[in-house]
C-alpha positions in Angstrom: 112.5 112.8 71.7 113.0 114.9 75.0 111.6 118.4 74.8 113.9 121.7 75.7 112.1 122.0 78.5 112.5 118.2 80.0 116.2 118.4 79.1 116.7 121.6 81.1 114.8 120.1 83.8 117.3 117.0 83.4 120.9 119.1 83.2 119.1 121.0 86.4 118.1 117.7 88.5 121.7 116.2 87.5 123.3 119.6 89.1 121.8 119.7 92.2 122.8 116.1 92.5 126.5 116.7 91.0 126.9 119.3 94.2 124.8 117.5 97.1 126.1 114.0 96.8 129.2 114.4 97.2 128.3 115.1 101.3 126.4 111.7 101.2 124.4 111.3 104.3 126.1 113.5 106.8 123.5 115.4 108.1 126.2 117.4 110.4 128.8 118.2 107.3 126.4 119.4 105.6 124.7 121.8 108.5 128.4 122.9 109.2 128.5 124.1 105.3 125.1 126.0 105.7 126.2 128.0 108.7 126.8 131.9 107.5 127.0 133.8 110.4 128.5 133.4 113.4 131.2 133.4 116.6 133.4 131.4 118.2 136.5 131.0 120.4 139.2 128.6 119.6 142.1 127.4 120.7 145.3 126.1 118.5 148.2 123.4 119.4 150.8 121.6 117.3 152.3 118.8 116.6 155.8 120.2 116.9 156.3 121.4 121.0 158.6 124.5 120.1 155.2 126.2 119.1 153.0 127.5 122.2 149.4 127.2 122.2 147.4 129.7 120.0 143.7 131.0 121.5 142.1 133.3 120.0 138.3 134.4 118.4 136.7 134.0 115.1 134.1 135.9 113.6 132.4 134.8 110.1 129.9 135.8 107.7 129.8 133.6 104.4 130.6 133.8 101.4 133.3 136.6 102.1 134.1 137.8 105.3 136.3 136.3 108.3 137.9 137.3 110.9 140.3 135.5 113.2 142.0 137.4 116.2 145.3 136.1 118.5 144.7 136.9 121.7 146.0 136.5 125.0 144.4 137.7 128.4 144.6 141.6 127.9 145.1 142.4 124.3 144.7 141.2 120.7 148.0 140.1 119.5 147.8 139.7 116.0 144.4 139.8 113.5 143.8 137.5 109.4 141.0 139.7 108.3 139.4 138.3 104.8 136.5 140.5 103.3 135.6 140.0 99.3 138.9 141.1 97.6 141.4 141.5 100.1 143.4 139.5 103.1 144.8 141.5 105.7 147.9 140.4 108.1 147.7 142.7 111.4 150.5 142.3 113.3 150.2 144.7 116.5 153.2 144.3 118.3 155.1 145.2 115.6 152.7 147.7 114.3 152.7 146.6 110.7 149.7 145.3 108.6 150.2 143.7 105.2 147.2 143.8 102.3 147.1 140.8 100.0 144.8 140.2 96.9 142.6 137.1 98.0 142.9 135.3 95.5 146.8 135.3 95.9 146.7 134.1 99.3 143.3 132.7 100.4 144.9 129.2 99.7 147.6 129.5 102.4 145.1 130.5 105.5 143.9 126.9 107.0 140.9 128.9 108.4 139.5 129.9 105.5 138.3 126.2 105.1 135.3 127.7 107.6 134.2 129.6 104.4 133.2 126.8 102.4 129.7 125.9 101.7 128.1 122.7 100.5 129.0 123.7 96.4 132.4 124.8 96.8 133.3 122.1 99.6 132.4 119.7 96.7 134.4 121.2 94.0 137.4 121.9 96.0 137.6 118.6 98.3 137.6 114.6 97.7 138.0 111.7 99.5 135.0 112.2 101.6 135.4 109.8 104.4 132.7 110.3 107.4 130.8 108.7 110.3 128.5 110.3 112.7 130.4 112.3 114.3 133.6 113.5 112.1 134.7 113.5 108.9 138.1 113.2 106.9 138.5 115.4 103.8 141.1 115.8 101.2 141.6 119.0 99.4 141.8 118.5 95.5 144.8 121.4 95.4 147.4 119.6 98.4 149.7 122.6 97.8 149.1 124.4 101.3 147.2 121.2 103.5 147.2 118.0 102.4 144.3 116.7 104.8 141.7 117.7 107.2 139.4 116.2 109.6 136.4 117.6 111.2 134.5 117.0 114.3 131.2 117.6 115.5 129.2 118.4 118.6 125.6 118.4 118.8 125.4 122.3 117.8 128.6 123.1 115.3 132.2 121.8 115.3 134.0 121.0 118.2 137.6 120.1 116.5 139.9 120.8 113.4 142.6 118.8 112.7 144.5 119.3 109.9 148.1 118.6 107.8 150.0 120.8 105.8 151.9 119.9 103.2 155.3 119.3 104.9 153.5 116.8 107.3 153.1 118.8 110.6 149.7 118.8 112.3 147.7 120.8 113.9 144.4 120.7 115.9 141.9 123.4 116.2 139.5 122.9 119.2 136.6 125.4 119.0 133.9 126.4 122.1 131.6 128.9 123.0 129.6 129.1 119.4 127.3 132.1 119.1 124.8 131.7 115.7 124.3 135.2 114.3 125.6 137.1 117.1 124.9 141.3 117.6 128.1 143.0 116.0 129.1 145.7 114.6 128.6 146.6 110.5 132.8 147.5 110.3 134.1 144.3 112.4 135.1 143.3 108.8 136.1 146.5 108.3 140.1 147.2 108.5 140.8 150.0 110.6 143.7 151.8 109.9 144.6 151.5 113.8 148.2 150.1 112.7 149.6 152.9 110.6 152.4 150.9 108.9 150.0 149.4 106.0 152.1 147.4 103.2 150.1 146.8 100.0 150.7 143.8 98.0 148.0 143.1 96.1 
């Protein structure tokens, strides 16, 4: 008869295995999971031409914090801020933010995909379907995006492409990574610059 000890050892071995096989042998899906900290600029088209291109910055510290900033050549357009319990909409042309409870919302935001690691990518995706240099991935919850697919470059991503749930694509191309760059403690920090806050959490 197994001792306590052995069969904790057991339910711990079958775990570790329960979370890390699900990202089989891709070496670069699974360093993409691991990264916590860092920058990078991004650009954003879609399928449908009566949307204009998207470029903007993203800034990221797992497991809670992201930031992703619309910009065009002179001035931030428009800001998603995530930190642990709340999503902020920033909207500065119109001056108007909007304060959600994450867990409401955190669903909805396609880039909050980029706060995944290894555990939660394998309790909240399926259909793992990957080669060397991409992978396709199907979220278990198809409410919001129905499919994504990841590709890699020799240091992070290099492309998102995902669905939502009505069909329409999208494609993220990302450049100009930065691992664990030098900023500020309050980047994740809303600032009250836009006075017109709306709480809806």
């Amino acid at each position: 008869m197994l001792t306590k000890s052995y069969l904790s050892l057991f339910f711990f071995i079958f775990t570790l295995n329960l979370f890390g096989s699900c990202l089989g042998e891709n070496n670069k899906l699974s360093n993409f999971s691991k990264k916590t900290f860092y920058s990078a600029d991004f650009s954003q088209t879609f399928e449908s031409k009566e949307r204009e291109t998207i470029f903007g910055k993203i800034i990221l510290k797992k497991p809670f914090f992201l930031k992703v900033s619309n910009l065009n050549p002179t001035f931030i357009e428009s800001e998603i801020l995530i930190n642990k319990n709340s999503v902020y909409r920033i909207d500065y042309d119109l001056d108007q933010a909007v304060k959600y409870k994450k867990e409401k919302i955190i669903n909805q935001i396609p880039a909050a995909f980029l706060l995944e690691d290894e555990k939660s990518i394998c309790l909240n995706f399926s259909k793992f379907d990957c080669d060397i240099d991409s992978c396709k991935i199907e979220p278990k919850d198809k409410t919001y995006i129905s499919n994504i697919e990841i590709f890699f470059d020799e240091i992070f991503l290099k492309k998102v492409e995902y669905q939502d749930a009505f069909g329409k694509k999208s494609t993220i191309s990302i450049s100009n990574f930065v691992a664990n760059p030098k900023l500020s403690s309050s980047v994740f920090s809303y600032n009250y610059e836009v006075k017109d806050l709306i709480s809806l959490d």
